[in-house]
C-alpha positions as CSV (number, residue, x, y, z in Angstrom):
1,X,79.4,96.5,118.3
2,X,80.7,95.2,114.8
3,X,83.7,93.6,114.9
4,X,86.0,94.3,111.8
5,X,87.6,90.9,112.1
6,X,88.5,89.7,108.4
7,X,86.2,87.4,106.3
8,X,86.7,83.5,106.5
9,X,86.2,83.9,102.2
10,X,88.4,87.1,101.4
11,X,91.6,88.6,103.4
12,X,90.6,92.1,105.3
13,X,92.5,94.7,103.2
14,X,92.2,98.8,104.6
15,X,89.8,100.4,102.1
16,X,87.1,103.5,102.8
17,X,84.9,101.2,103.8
18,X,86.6,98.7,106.2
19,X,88.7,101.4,107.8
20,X,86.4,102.8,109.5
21,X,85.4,99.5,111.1
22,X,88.8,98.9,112.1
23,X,89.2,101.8,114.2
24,X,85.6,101.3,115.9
25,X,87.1,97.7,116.7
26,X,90.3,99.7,118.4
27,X,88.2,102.5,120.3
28,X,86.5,99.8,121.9
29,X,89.7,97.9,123.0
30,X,91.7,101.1,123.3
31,X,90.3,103.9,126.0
32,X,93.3,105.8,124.3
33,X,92.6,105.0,120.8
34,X,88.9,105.8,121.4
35,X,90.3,109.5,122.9
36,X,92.3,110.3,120.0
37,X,89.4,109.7,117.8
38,X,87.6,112.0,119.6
39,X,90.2,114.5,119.8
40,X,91.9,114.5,116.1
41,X,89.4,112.0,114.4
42,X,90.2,109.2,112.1
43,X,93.2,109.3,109.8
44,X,92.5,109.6,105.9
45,X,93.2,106.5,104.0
46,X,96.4,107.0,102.2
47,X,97.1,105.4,99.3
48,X,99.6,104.8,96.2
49,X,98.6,102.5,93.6
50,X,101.2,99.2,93.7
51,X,103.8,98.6,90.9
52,X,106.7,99.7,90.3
53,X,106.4,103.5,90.0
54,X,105.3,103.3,94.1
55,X,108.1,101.2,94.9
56,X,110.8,104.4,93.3
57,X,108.9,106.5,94.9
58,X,109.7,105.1,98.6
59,X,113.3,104.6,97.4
60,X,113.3,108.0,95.7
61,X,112.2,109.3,99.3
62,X,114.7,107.9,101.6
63,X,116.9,110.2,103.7
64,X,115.8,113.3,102.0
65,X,113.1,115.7,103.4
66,X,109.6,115.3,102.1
67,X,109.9,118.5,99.3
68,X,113.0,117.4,98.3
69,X,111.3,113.9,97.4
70,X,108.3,115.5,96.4
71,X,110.5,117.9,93.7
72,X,112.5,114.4,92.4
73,X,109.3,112.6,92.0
74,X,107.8,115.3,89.6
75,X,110.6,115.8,87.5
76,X,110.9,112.0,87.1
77,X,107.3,111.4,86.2
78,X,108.1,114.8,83.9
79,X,110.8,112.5,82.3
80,X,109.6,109.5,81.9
81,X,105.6,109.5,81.6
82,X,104.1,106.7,82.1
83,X,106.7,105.4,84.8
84,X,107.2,102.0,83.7
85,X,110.5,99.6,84.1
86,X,111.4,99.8,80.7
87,X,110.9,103.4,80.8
88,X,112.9,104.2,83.7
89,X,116.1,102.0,82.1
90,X,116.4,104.0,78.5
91,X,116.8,107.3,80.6
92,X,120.7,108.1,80.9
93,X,122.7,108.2,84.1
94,X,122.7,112.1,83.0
95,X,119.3,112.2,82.4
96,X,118.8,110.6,86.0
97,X,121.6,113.4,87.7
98,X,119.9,116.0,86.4
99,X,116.4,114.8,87.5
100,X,118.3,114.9,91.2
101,X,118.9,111.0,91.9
102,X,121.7,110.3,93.4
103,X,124.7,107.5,91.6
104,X,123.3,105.0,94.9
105,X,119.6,105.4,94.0
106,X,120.2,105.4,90.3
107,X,121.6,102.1,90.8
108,X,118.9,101.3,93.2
109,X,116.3,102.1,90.8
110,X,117.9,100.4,87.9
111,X,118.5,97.2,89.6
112,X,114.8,97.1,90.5
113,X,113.6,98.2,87.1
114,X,115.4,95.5,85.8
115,X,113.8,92.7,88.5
116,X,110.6,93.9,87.7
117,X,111.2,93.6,83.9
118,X,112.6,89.9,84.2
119,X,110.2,89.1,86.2
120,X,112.7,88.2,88.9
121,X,110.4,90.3,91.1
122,X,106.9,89.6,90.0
123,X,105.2,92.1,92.1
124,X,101.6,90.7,91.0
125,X,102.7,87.6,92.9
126,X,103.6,89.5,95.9
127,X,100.8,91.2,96.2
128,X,99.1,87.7,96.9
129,X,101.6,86.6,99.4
130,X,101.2,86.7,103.3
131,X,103.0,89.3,105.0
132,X,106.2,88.1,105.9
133,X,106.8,86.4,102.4
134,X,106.2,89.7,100.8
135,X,108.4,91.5,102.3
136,X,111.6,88.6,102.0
137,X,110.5,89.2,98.3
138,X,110.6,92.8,98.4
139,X,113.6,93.3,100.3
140,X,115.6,90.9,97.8
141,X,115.9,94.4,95.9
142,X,118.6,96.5,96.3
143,X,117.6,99.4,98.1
144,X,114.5,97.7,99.5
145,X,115.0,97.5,103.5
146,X,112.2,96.0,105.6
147,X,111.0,99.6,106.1
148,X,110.1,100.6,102.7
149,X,108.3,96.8,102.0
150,X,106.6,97.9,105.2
151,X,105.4,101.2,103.9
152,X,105.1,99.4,100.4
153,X,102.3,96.9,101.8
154,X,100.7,99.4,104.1
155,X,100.1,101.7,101.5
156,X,99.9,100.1,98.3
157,X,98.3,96.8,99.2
158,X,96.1,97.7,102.4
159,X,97.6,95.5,104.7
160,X,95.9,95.5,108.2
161,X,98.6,94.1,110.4
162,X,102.1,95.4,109.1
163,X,103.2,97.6,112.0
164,X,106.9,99.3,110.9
165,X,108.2,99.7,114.4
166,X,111.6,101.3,113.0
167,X,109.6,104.2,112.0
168,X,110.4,107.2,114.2
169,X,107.3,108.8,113.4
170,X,105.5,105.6,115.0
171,X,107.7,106.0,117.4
172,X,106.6,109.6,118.4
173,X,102.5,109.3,117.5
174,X,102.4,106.4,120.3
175,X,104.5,108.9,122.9
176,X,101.3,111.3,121.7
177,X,98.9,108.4,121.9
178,X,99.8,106.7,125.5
179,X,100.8,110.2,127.0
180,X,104.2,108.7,127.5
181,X,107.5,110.8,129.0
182,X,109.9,109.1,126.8
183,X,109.6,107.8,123.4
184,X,109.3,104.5,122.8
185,X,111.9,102.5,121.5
186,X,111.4,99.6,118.7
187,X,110.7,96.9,121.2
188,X,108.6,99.3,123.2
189,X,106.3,100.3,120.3
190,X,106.1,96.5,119.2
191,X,104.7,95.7,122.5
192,X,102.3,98.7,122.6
193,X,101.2,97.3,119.7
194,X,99.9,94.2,120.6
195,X,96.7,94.8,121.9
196,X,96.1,96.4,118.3
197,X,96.5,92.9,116.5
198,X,95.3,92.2,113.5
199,X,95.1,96.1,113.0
200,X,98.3,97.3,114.0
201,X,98.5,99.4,110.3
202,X,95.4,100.7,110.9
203,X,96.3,102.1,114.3
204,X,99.6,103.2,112.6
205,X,98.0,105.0,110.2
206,X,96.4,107.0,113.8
207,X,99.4,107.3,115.1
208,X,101.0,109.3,111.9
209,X,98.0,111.0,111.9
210,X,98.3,112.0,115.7
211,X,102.1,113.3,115.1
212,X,100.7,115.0,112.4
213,X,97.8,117.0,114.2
214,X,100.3,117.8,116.5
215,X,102.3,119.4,113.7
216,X,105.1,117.7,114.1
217,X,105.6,116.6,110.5
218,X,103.9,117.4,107.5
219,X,101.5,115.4,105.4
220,X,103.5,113.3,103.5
221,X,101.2,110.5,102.2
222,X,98.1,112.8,100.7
């Protein structure tokens, strides 16, 4: 069998075509990964393109249900179309109220308009950093916590190894996964997850799908 392992000459980054390899690598490792295959099949690849615009998003979806985001979202892209830094900064605190951001995530988004404008956060760069560098630059943004620079690199910039092990919904898949009484805390899931290295996103991205099949939370990443 073909091992997915990345290329000496390019980094492995999740696409259509290497995900699949990824999770045949994981079947074969995993009797339990291999059985969920089987019994849900392989997660979609979800993606959102990286730049700013992705990065309000994931702040724009913090502690608020997914139709709730999903309602913000639209009438901010309705607002402001393209969604661009200098965009987002001539719309009006009323302009942002009525659009259903919060004073916190106004302030949130501004501040990180503003990096990105300056180029105090120069997210071409971070795209070309490892993993852990990217996310110390990420998080430097107000209203960036380790989770969303998580979900920012797993989705945007198909990173094969980021494993957020603060997500509940992680948290509950590998309960599904393992067959487990109890759910898994943090430290649990991290060391559940070591056998899955250097694919731990891509087995994430089976575990969301397994809590998903299971109807436990909606699609929130198509």
């Amino acid at each position: 069998m073909t091992d997915a392992s990345p290329s000496t000459s390019a980094p492995f980054v999740v696409t259509e075509e290497t995900l699949p390899q990824a999770l045949r690598t994981l079947g074969a490792r995993d009797a339990d990964v291999a059985r969920a295959l089987e019994e849900v099949g392989p997660p979609p690849l979800r993606y959102r393109p990286p730049g700013f615009a992705t990065l309000l998003h994931i702040i724009v979806a913090q502690q608020v249900s997914l139709a709730s985001a999903q309602a913000i979202a639209d009438r901010l892209q309705a607002a402001c179309h393209p969604l661009t830094p200098k965009g987002f900064l001539s719309l009006s605190d009323e302009d942002l109220r009525r659009v259903g951001l919060s004073r916190p995530k106004q302030r949130y988004g501004r501040a990180l308009a503003a990096q990105v404008l300056s180029g105090e956060l120069d997210l071409d760069a971070v795209a070309g950093l490892d993993d852990e560098s990217a996310i110390a630059a990420l998080t430097r943004a107000k209203g960036i916590g380790r989770w969303s620079a998580e979900v920012y690199l797993l989705f945007s910039l198909g990173r094969p190894d980021v494993f957020p092990v603060d997500d509940v919904g992680l948290m509950s898949g590998a309960q599904l996964l393992k067959r487990l009484p109890a759910r898994p805390d943090r430290h649990g899931l991290l060391e559940l997850g070591e056998p899955w290295r250097p694919y731990r996103a891509v087995a994430a991205r089976l575990l969301w799908h397994c809590r998903r099949q299971a109807g436990a939370i909606p699609d929130d990443w198509g």
